[in-house]
C-alpha positions in Angstrom: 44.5 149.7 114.5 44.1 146.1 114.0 43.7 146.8 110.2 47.0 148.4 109.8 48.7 145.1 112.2 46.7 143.0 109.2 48.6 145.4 106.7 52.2 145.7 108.0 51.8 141.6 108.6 50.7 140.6 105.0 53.6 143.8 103.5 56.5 142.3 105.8 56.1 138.3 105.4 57.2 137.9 102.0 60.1 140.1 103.1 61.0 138.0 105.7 60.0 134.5 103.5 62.5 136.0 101.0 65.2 136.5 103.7 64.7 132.9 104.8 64.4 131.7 101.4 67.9 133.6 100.5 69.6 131.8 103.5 68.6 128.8 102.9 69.6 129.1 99.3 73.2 130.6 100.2 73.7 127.7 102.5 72.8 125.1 99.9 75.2 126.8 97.4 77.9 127.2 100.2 77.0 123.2 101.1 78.0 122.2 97.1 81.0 124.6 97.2 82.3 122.5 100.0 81.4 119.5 98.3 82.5 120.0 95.3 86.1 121.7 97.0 86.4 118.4 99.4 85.7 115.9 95.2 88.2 118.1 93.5 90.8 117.4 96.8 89.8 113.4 96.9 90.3 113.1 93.4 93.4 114.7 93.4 94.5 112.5 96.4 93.4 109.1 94.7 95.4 110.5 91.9 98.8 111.4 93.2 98.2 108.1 95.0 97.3 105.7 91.9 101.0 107.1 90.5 102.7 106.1 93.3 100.6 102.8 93.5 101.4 102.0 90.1 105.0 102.8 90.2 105.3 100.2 93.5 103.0 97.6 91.9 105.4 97.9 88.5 108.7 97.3 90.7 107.3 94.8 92.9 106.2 92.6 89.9 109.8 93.0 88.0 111.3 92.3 91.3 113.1 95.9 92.1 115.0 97.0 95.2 112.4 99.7 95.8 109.5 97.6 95.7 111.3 95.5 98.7 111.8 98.4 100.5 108.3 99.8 100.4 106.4 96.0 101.2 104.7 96.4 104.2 105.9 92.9 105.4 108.9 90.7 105.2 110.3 89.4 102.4 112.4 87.1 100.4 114.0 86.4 97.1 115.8 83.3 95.8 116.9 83.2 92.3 119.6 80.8 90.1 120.3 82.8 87.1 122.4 81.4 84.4 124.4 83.6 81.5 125.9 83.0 78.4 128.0 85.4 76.6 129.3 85.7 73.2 132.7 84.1 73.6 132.6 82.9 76.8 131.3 79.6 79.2 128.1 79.6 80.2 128.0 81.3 84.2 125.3 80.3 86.7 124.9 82.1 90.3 122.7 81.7 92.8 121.2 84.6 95.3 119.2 85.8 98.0 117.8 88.9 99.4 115.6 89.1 102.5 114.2 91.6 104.5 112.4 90.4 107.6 111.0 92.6 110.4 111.5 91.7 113.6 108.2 91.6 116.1 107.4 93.9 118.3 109.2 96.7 116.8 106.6 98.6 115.0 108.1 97.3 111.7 110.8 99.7 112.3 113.7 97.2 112.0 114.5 94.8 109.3 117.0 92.0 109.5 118.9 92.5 105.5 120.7 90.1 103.7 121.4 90.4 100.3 124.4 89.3 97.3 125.9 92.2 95.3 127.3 91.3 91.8 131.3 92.4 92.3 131.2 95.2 89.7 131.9 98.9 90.1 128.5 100.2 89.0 126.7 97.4 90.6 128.7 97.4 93.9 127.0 100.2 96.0 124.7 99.8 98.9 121.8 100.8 96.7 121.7 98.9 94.1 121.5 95.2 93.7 122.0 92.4 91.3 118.9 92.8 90.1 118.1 97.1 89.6 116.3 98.6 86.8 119.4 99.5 85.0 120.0 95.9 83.1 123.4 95.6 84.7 124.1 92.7 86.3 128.0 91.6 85.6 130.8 93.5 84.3 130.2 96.4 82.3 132.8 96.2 80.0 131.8 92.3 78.7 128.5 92.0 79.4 129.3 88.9 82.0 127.8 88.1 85.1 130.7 88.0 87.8 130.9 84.6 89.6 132.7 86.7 92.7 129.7 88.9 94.6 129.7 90.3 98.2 127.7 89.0 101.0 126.1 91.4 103.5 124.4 91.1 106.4 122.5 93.7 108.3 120.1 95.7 110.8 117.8 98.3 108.8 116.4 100.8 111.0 113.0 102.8 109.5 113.6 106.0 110.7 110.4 107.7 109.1 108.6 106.2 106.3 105.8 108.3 104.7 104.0 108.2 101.3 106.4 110.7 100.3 109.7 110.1 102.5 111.7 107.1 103.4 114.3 107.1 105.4 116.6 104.7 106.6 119.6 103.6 108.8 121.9 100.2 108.2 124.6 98.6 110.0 126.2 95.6 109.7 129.1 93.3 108.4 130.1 92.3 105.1 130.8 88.2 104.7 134.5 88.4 104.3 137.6 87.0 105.6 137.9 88.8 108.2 134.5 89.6 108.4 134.2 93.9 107.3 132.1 96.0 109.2 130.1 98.7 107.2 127.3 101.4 108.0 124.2 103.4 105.6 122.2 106.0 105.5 119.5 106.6 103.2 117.0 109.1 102.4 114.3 109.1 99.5 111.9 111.8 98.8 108.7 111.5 96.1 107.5 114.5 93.9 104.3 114.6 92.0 104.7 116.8 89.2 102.2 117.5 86.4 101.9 115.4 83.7 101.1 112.3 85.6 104.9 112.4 86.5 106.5 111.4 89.9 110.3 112.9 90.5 112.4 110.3 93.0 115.3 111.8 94.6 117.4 109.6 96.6 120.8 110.5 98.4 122.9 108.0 100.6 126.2 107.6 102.3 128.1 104.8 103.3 131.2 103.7 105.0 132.7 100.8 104.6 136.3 99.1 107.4 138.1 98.1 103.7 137.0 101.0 101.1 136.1 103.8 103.2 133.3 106.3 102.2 131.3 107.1 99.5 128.3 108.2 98.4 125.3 107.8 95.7 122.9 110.0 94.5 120.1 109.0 92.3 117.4 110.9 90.4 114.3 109.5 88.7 111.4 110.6 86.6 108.3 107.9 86.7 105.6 108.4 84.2 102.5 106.9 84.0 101.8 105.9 80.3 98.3 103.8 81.3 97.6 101.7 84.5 99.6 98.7 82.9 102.8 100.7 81.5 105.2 103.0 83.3 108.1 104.7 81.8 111.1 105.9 83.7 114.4 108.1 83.3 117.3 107.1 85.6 120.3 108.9 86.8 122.8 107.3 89.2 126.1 108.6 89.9 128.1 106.7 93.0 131.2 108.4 94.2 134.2 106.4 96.4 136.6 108.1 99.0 139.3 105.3 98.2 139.7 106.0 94.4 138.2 109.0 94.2 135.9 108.4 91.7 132.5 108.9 90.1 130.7 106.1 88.1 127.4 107.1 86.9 124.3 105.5 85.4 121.4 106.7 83.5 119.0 106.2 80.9 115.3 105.3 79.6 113.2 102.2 81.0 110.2 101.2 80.0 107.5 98.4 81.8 104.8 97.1 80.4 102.8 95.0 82.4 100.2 93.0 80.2 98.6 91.0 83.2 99.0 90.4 86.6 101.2 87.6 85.7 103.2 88.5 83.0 105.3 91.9 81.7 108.1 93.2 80.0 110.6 95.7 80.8 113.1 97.7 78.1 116.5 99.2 79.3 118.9 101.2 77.1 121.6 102.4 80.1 124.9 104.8 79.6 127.5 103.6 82.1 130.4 105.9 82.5 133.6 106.9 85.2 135.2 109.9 85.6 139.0 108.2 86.1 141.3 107.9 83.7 139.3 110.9 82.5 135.4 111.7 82.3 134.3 109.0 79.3 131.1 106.7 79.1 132.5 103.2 79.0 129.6 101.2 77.9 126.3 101.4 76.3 123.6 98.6 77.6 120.6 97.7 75.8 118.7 94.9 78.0 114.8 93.2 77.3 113.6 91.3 80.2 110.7 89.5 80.0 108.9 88.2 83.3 106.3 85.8 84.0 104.5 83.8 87.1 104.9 80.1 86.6 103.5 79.2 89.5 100.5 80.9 92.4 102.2 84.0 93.2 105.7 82.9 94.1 107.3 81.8 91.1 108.5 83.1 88.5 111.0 83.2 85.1 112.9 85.7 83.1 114.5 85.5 80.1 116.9 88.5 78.9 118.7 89.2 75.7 121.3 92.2 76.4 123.8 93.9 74.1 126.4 95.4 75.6 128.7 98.0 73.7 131.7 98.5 75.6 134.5 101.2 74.6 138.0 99.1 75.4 137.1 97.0 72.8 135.7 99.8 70.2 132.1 99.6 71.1 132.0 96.3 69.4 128.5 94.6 69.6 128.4 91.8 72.6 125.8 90.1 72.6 124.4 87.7 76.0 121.1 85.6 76.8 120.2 85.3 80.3 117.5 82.9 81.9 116.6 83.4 85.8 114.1 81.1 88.1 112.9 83.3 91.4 110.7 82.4 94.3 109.6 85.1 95.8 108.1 84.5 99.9 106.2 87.1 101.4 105.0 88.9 98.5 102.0 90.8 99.2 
């Protein structure tokens, strides 16, 4: 008897050190499955994230509306920039933009005050004297417009997410009388392949004097190295009052060759849809940024040609020179 419990003992324990040695081995490859699952999901996370990072980083250094609205903090911008165009005397306007939080708000409200150039592609809530599209005057000369508009407002965050921002404004525009006005905006990010981000933004606005309108705007980021983004624009702005579209779009290109220093390349397609759908201008703009001073300070300097079609795309050619200081950057 005992020699058969000797026999069965010594037959059935590599059986059952096989069995433990299988689990244990199942475990450890179901342990690297996980890890390796969880390192495929983190690097695809730090991705998506470093494409988004870099597109922020790129319009925060060239001064972009976007990169205002995703700062974490308050800030503000103070710029002189003077223009001379082929033809005509030199122009030189000053500016501000702020955006402040107020305390105890969970950052969700922003006190916003900005200057608009007066120009119908330039004179929409959404974009500013200073956009990614090279415009900043009158797109049929090339010229900076002396007259801008003056707003003043309370910016509600309504939700703001990696991938959405959305946002609520009301306030007054600086006029005699003083003209109320109102915004809503909503921007969602895509992360396509390629390394390429798809912004989609859509916003309505009312204004006491001009009514309602509306702007829709769709771009493509690309991320050409950590230093160098390229980006499609399309912009198309539509007013209540005249019934009309004006639309924006074309190629940028930044290159950012340090921390202090970069380079941005605009060739733009303006067009309206009144007297008849026509492009009315082609803009080629190179803008060249750099910190003077800490990390508040800087200049640009920008040749543009413009090539506008009431005067038979004739070649006009402008030099622009601007002085910033940025507060609250980071």
């Amino acid at each position: 008897m005992i020699k058969i419990l000797i026999c069965l003992i010594i037959t059935l324990s590599p059986l059952a050190m096989s069995k433990e040695f299988y689990n244990v081995v199942e475990s450890d490859t179901e342990r690297d499955k996980k890890k390796y699952s969880y390192s495929i999901n983190e690097a695809h996370d730090v991705l998506s994230n470093s494409i988004v990072l870099i597109g922020s980083k790129i319009d925060s250094f060239f001064g972009q509306n976007r990169g205002d609205d995703l700062a974490n903090g308050s800030r503000i911008r103070m710029w002189t920039e003077t223009t001379k165009v082929e033809g005509e005397k030199l122009n030189t306007e000053a500016n501000i933009r702020f955006k402040i939080h107020l305390p105890y708000t969970q950052k969700r409200f922003k006190i916003v005050f900005e200057k608009k150039a007066d120009d119908p592609a330039q004179d929409n809530p959404e974009n500013t004297p200073h956009d990614d599209s090279g415009n900043t005057g009158d797109n049929k000369s090339g010229k900076i417009s002396s007259k801008g508009k003056t707003t003043a407002a309370l910016q509600y965050i309504v939700d703001s997410t990696r991938n959405w921002n959305f946002f609520a404004t009301t306030g007054i525009r600086v006029d005699i009388p003083p003209e109320p006005f109102a915004r809503a905006r909503v921007r969602r990010n895509w992360k396509l392949p390629y390394d390429v981000e798809m912004i989609a933004e859509q916003s309505v606005f009312w204004f006491l004097e001009d009514g309602f309108g509306e702007t829709s705007s769709l771009d493509f980021d690309y991320k050409v190295s950590p230093n160098k983004l390229f980006r499609f624009s399309n912009n198309a702005t539509w007013r209540d009052e005249t019934d009309t579209f004006t639309i924006i779009h074309g190629p940028s290109f930044f290159h950012t060759f340090s921390p202090r220093r970069g380079i941005s390349y605009h060739a733009k397609a303006v067009g309206s849809s009144r007297p008849k759908s026509m492009i009315t201008n082609y803009d080629l703009t190179i803008t060249y940024r750099q910190l003077l001073h800490k990390t508040w300070f800087f200049y640009e300097l920008s040749p543009k040609g413009t090539f506008p079609r009431d005067e038979q795309w004739k070649f006009t050619p402008s030099i622009s020179l601007k002085f910033e200081v940025v507060i609250g950057r980071n």
